[in-house]
DRENDO-153216 format. One line per field, with one value per residue (C-alpha): residue number from 1; residue in one letter; chain; y, z, x. Coordinates in steps of 0.25 Angstrom, whole numbers, plus 5000, padded with zeros to 4 digits. Example, Ala and Ser with C-alpha at 12.3 -4.5 7.8 and 13.67 -1.06 7.14 Angstrom:
2
seq <- 1;2
type <- A;S
mol <- A;A
Y <- 4982;4996
Z <- 5031;5029
X <- 5049;5055
This chain:
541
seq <- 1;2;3;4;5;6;7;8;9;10;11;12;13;14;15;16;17;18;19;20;21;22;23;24;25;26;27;28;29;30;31;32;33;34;35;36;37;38;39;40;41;42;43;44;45;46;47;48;49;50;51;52;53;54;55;56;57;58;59;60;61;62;63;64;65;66;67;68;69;70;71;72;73;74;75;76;77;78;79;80;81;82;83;84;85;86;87;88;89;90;91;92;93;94;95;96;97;98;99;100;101;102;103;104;105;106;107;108;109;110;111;112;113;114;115;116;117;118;119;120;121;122;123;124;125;126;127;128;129;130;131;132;133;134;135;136;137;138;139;140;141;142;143;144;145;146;147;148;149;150;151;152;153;154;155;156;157;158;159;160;161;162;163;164;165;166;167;168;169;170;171;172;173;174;175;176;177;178;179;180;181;182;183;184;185;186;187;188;189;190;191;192;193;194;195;196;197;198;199;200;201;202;203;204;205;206;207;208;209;210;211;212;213;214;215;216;217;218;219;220;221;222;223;224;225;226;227;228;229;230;231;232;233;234;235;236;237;238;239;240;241;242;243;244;245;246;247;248;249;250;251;252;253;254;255;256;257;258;259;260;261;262;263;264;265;266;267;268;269;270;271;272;273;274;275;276;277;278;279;280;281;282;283;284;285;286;287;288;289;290;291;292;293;294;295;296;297;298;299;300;301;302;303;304;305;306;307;308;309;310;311;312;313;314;315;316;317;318;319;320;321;322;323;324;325;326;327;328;329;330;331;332;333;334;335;336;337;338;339;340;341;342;343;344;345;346;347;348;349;350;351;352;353;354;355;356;357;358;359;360;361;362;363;364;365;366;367;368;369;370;371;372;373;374;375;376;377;378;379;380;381;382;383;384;385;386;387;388;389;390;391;392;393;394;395;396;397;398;399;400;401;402;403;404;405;406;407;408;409;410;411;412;413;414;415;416;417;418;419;420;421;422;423;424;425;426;427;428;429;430;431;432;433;434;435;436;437;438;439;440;441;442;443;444;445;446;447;448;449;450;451;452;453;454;455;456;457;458;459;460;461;462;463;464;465;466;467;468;469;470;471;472;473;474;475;476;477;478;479;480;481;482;483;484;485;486;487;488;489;490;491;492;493;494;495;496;497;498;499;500;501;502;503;504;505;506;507;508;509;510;511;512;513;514;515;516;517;518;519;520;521;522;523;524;525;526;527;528;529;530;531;532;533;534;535;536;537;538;539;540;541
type <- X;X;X;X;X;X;X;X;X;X;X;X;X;X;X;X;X;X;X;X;X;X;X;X;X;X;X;X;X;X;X;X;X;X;X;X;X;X;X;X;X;X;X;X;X;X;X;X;X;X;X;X;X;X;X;X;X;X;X;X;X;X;X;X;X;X;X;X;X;X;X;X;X;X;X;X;X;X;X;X;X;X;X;X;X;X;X;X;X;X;X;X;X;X;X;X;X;X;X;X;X;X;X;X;X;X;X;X;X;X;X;X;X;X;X;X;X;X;X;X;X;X;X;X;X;X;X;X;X;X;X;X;X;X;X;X;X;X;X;X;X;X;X;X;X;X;X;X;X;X;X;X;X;X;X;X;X;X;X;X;X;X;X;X;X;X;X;X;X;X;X;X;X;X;X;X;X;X;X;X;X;X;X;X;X;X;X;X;X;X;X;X;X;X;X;X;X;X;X;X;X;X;X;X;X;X;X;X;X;X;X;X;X;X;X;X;X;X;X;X;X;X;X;X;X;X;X;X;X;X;X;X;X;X;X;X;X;X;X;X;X;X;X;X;X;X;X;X;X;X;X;X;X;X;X;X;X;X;X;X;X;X;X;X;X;X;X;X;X;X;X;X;X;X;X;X;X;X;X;X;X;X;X;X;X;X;X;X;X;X;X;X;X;X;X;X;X;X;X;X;X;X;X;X;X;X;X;X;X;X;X;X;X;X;X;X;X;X;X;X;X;X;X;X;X;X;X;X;X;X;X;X;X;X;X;X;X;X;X;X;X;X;X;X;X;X;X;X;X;X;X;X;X;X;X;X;X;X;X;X;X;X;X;X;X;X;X;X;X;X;X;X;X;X;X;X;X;X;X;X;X;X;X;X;X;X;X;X;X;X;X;X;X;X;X;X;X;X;X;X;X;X;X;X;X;X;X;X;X;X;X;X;X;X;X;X;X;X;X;X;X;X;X;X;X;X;X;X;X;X;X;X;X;X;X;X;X;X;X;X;X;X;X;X;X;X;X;X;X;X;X;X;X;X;X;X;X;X;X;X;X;X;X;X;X;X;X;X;X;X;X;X;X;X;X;X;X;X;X;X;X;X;X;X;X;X;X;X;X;X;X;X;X;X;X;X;X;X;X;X;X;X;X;X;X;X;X;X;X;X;X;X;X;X;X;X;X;X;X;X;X;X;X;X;X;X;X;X;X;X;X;X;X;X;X;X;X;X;X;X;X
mol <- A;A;A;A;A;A;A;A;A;A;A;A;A;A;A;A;A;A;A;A;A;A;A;A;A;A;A;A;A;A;A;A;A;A;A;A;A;A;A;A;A;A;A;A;A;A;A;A;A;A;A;A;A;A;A;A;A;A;A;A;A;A;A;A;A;A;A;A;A;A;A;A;A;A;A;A;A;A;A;A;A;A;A;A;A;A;A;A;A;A;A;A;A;A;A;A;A;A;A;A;A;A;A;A;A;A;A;A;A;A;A;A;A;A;A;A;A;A;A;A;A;A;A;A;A;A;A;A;A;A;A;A;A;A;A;A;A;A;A;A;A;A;A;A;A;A;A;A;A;A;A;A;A;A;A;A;A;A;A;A;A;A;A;A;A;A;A;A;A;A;A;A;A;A;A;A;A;A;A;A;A;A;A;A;A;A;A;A;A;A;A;A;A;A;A;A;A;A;A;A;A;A;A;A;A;A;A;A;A;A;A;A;A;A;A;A;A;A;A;A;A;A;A;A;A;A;A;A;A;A;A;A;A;A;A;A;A;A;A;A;A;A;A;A;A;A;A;A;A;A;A;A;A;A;A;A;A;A;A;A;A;A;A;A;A;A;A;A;A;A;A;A;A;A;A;A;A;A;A;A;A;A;A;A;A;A;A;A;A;A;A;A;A;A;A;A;A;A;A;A;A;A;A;A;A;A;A;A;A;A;A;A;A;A;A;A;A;A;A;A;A;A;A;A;A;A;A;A;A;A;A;A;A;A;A;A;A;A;A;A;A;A;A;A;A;A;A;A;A;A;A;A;A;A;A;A;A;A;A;A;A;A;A;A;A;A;A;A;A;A;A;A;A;A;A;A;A;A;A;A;A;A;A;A;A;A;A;A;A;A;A;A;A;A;A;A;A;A;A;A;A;A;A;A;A;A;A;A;A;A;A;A;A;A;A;A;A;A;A;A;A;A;A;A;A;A;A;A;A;A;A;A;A;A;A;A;A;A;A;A;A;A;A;A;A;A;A;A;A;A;A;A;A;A;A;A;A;A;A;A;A;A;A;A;A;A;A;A;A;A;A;A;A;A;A;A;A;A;A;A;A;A;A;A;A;A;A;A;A;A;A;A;A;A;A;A;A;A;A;A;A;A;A;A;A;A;A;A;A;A;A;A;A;A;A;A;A;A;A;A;A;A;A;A;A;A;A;A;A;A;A;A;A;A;A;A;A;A;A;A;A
Y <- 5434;5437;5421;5412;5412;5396;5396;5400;5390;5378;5384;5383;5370;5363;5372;5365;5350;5350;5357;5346;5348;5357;5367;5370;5376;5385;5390;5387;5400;5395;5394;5410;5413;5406;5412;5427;5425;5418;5431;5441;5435;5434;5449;5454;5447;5452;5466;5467;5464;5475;5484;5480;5479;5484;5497;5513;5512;5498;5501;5508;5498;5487;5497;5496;5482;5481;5490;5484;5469;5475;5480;5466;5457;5466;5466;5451;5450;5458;5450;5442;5429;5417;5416;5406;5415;5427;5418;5413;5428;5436;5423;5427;5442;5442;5434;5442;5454;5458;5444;5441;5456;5456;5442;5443;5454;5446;5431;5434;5439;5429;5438;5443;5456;5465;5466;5451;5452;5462;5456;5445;5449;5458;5445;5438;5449;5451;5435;5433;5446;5441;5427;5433;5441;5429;5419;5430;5434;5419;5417;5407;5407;5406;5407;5396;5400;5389;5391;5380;5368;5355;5345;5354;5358;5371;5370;5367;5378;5388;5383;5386;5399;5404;5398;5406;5418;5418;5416;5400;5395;5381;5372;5359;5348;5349;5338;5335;5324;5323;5315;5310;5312;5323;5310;5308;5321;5324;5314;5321;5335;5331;5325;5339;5347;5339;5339;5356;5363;5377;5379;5374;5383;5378;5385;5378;5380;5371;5368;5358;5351;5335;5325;5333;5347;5341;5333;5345;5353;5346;5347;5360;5363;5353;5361;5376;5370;5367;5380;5378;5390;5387;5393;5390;5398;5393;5398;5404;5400;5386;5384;5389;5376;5370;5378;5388;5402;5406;5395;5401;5409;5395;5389;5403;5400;5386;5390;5403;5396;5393;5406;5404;5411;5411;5416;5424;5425;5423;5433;5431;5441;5442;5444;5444;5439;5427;5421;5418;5406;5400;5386;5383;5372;5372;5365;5371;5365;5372;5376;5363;5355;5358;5351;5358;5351;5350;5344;5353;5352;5345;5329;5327;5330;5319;5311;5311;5315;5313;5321;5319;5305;5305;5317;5315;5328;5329;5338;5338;5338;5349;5349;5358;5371;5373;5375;5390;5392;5386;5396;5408;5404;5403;5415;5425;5422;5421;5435;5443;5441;5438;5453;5443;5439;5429;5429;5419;5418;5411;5399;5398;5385;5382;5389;5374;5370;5375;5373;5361;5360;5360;5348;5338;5346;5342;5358;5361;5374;5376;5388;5395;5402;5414;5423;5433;5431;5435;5419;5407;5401;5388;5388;5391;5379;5369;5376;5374;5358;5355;5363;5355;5342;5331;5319;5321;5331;5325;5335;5334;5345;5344;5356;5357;5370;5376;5388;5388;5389;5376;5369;5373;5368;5355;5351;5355;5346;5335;5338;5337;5323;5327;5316;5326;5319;5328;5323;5330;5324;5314;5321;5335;5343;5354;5351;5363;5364;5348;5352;5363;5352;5343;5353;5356;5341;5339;5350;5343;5328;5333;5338;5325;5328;5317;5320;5311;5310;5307;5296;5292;5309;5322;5326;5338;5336;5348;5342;5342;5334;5332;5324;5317;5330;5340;5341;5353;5349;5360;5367;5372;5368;5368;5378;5393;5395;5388;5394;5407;5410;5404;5404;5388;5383;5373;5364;5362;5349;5342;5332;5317;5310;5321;5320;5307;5305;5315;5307;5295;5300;5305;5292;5286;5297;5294;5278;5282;5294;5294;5295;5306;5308;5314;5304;5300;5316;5320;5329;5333;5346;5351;5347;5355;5367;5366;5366;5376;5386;5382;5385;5400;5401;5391;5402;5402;5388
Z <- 5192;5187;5180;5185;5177;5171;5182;5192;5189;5190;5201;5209;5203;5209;5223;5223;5221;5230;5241;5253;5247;5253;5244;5254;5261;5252;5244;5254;5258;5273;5279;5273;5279;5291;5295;5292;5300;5311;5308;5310;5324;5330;5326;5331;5344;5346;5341;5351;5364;5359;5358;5370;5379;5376;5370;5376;5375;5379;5391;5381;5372;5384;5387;5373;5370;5385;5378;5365;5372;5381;5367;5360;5372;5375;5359;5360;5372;5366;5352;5347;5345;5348;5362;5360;5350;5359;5373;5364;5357;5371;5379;5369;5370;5383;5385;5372;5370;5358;5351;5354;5349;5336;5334;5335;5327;5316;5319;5329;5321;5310;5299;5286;5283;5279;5264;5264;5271;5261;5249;5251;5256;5244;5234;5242;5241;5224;5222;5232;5224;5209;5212;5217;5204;5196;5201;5202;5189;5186;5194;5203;5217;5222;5237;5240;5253;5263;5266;5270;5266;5265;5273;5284;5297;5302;5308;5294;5288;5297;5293;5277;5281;5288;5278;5268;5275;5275;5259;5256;5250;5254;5241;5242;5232;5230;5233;5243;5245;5255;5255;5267;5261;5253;5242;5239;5236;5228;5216;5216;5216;5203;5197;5199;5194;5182;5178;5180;5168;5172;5184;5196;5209;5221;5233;5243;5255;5252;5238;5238;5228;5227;5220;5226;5219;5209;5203;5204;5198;5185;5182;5186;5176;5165;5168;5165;5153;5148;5153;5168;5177;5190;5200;5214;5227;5239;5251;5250;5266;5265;5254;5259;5261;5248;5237;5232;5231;5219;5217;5212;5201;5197;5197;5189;5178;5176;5168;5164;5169;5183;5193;5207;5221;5234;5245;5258;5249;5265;5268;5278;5289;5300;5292;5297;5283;5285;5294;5284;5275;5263;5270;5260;5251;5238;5224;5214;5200;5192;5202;5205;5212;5225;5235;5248;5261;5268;5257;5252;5239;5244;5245;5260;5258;5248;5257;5245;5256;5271;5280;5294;5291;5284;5279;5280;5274;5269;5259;5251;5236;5233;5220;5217;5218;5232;5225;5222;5234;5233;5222;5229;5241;5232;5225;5235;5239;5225;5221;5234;5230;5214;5205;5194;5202;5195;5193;5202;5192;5183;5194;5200;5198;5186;5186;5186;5198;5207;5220;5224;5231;5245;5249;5253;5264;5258;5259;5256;5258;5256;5264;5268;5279;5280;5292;5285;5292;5304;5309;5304;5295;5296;5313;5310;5302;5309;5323;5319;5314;5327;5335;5325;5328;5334;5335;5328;5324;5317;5312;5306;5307;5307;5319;5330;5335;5341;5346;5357;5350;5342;5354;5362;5349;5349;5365;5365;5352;5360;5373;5368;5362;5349;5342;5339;5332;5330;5320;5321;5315;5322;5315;5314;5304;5313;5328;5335;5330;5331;5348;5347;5340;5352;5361;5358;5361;5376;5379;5366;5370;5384;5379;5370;5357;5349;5344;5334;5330;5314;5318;5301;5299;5297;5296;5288;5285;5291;5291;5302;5299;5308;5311;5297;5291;5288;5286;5283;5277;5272;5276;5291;5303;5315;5320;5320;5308;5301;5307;5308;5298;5288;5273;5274;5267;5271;5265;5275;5268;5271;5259;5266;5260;5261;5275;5278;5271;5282;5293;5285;5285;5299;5305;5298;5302;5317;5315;5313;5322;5338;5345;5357;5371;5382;5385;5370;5367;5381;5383;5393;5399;5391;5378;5385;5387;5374;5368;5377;5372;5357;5360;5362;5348;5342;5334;5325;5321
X <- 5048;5062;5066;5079;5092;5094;5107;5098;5087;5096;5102;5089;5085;5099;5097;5083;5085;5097;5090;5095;5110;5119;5113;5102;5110;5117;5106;5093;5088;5084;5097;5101;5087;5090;5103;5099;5087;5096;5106;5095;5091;5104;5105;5093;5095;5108;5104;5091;5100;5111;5101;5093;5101;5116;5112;5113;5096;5095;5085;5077;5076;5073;5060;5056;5057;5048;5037;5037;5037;5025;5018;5021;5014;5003;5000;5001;4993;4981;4982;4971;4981;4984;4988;5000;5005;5005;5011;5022;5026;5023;5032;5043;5041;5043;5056;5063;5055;5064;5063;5049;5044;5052;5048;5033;5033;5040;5032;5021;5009;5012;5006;5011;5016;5006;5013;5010;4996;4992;4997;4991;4976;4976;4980;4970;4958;4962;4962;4947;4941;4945;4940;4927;4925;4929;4918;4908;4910;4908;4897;4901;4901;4915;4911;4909;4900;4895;4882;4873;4883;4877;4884;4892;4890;4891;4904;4909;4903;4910;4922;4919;4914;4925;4934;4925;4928;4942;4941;4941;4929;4924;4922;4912;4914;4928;4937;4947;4957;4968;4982;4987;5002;5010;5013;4998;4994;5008;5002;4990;4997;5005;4993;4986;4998;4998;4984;4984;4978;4981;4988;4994;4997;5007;5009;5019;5027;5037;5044;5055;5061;5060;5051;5038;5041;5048;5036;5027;5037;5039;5023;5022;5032;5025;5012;5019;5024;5008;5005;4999;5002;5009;5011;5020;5020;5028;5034;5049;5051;5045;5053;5066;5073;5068;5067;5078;5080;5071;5064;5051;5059;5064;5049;5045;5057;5053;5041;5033;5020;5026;5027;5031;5030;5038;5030;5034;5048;5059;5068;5079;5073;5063;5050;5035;5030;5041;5029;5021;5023;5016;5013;5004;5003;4993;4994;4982;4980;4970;4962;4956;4964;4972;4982;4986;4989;5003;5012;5023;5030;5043;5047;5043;5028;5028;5038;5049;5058;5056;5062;5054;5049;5036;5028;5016;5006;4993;4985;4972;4969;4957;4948;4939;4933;4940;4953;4951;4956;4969;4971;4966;4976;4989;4984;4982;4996;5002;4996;5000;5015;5016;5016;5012;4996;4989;4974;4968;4956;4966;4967;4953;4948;4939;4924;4918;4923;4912;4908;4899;4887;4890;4880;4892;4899;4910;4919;4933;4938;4956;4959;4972;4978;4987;4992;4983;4971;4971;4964;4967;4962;4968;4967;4954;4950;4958;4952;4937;4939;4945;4934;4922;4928;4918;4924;4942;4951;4963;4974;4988;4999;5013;5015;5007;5007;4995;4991;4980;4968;4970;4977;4965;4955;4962;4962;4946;4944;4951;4944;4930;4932;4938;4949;4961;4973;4983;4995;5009;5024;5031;5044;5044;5050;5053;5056;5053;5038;5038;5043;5031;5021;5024;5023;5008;5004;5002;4992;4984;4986;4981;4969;4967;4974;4980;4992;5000;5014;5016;5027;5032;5035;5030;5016;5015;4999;4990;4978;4965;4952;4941;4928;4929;4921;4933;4948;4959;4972;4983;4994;4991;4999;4995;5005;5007;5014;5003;4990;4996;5008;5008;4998;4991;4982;4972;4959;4945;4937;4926;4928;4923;4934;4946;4943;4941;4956;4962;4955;4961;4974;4975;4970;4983;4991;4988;4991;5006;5008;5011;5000;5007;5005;5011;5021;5027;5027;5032;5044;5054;5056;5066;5058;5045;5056;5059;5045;5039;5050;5047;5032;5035;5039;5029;5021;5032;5033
């Protein structure tokens, strides 16, 4: 990567730390890609009626766009999806055929280009295949199969082995702890940073500079300077409205030991592979410890700086052998787009860590999720805890948009005597998905959800856990984007007393959140107007 000019540096040093000045909206890329976008609509609008309906071949055309529009519902009709997915695209298709076509095309299928598809499976395959030949060559079993587990019941053992078969192992013996807030687990991020030995791997969809990043920062930088690889991988559109122009060749120029990545770099265009964000959120230090769950590296997921009340998030801590999967998930997505790969040998976790004896039932298994696979992997796991719960279900998320399947999961849960306690914010960060979040409630509440309000903030957290026996926190929403677009990532324990904290946390969470029923959450028939119209686009929230 070609290094930064001293100007340049400080240049992009100042545009960072004074990111809320009037700077932002000088420098900020959003608002150029937000008016060429905004450009590029009006023009294609204005260009499809001229051609449709002013020019000599205008009936022509009208004929055509009838054919393609019959093509484009009769393909969604016959397609194995979700079938609010394909009313809300063939509503829209059918009131502007030109718009709703070229849309779908763009948005509908929600998968990567196959340029991105096939870089990834192959840096994937390479990465599975080396680690493979490593531990055989060693002799250790680096399975980690389930067969006849100790201690867990057959439900749970499905769960592994799907999760096996995707490609994430489940680890027994490892250990999880969970924080109820961003500011507990960010001591213990630091601590971890400081203590690395050999290297330290970031991979985030939001950068921003504060106290946060600036903590983590400064020991990264004390760690290149004794040697310790580091590697950073974050999301160019995530961080759009915080970090600027270049901001990983700045990183790179800090140090030789620090090399950095933008993923999914944005361009101002109508693009397929723009669907598809890095949402998640990963710290590895030497292959034995992990931190994932919803906290981004900016000052409001430590509550440095409130922007929507209180943000409350949640995440877990993971030591042990379990962590190799972390490394494989930042590095199948690191290889696909860096010329200079690395070998992931290099960063596996050390040979004595081996898997315990699987006589305590107690499993964790991290996972991700990407629009790669055609299930998913996250809806999966969050699907089959709801459908094994006996006696609760508690889950936080901050958008609640749900297609029919897990709407449908959720009402027969309640239905058959289930406790299902559902969290959502009591101030949104974005109102229209907050309108759409609201919207989902009354067919739940009718079937005997309970769904809460978090009244001091935000909730942030995407966290589910179930019967006191297991629990997922990560980065999945439950909401299209997240279930369906985006690259998540995810932990399924058993750990007694990692669980038991998320219980804690969510009995806490209820005694300060509204407890909503129809009539505190009712609304008037303009407002259902307006929500029923904002449910027709809702797959693109």
């Amino acid at each position: 990567m070609k290094r930064l000019g001293e100007r340049k540096k400080k240049w992009i040093e100042r545009t960072a730390k004074n990111n809320r000045s009037y700077k932002l909206y000088l420098y900020n890329r959003f608002f150029t890609f937000l008016l060429l976008v905004l450009v590029q609509i009006v023009a294609y609008v204005f260009a499809a009626y001229l051609i449709v309906y002013e020019s000599p071949i205008a009936f022509g055309l009208q004929i055509a766009i009838a054919v393609l529009e019959l093509v484009m519902l009769l393909y969604l009709i016959n397609k194995n999806d979700r079938a609010a997915s394909k009313l809300n695209w063939i509503l829209l298709i059918l009131l502007a055929p030109v718009v709703g076509v070229v849309g779908y095309l763009l948005y509908g299928e929600g998968k990567p280009t196959r340029k991105m598809q096939k870089k990834i499976d192959v840096s994937r395959a390479e990465i599975r295949a080396r680690i493979t030949e490593h531990y055989t060559q060693k002799g250790i079993d680096g399975t980690q199969t389930t067969e006849n587990v100790h201690g867990c019941d057959r439900r749970d053992v499905g769960v592994a082995q799907y999760l096996s078969a995707c490609g994430y192992p489940s680890y027994y013996g490892d250990e999880v702890v969970y924080f109820e807030s961003g500011e507990k687990m960010f001591p213990n991020m630091l601590e971890a940073i400081e203590g690395a030995e050999q290297y330290i791997l970031l991979d985030y969809f939001i950068i921003a500079h504060g106290k946060m990043w600036e903590e983590i920062l400064r020991r990264i930088l004390e760690k290149a300077e004794q040697g310790i690889r580091v590697r950073i991988l974050y999301d160019d559109f995530g961080c759009m409205m915080t970090l600027p122009p270049k901001y990983d060749r700045y990183l790179e120029s800090l140090h030789e030991n620090i090399r950095c990545m933008t993923f999914n770099n944005v361009v101002p265009i109508f693009a397929v592979r723009m669907n598809n964000r890095d949402h998640r959120k990963i710290l590895v230090v030497d292959g034995k410890t992990a931190f994932t769950g919803g906290v981004n590296l900016a000052d409001e997921y430590i509550n440095e700086k409130q922007r929507f009340g209180y943000w409350k998030d949640t995440g877990v801590q993971i030591t042990g052998a379990s962590v190799r999967s972390f490394v494989e998930m930042f590095f199948y997505i690191w290889n696909a787009f860096r010329e200079d790969k690395e070998d992931v040998i290099a960063y596996l976790p050390p040979t004595s860590m081996k898997k315990a004896e699987k006589t305590s039932g107690t499993m964790c298994v991290p996972y991700d999720d990407s629009p790669l696979d055609k299930t998913s992997v996250g809806e999966f796991v969050y699907a089959d805890m709801i459908q094994r719960a006996k006696r609760y279900i508690y889950v936080f998320t901050p958008y609640l948009v749900l297609d029919d399947f897990l709407r449908t999961e959720l009402q027969m849960a309640a239905a058959r005597g289930v406790d299902v306690r559902i969290v959502t914010p009591g101030i949104p960060d974005k109102k229209a998905i907050y309108r759409v979040t609201r919207a989902n409630y009354p067919a739940l509440m009718k079937a005997g959800v309970k769904i809460y309000e978090y009244t001091p903030g935000f909730i942030h957290a995407k966290s589910m856990v179930c019967d006191d026996e297991y629990a997922a926190v990560g980065t999945i929403n439950l909401d299209y984007r997240s279930l369906y677009f985006h690259f998540e990532n995810a932990v399924y324990f058993t750990d007694k007393d990692a669980v038991a904290a998320v219980k804690r946390d969510a009995e806490s969470t209820f005694a300060v959140s509204k407890l909503c029923t129809p009539q505190n959450t009712k609304r008037s028939p303009f407002g259902r107007l307006i929500d029923a119209l904002l449910r027709v686009f809702e797959t693109l929230f």
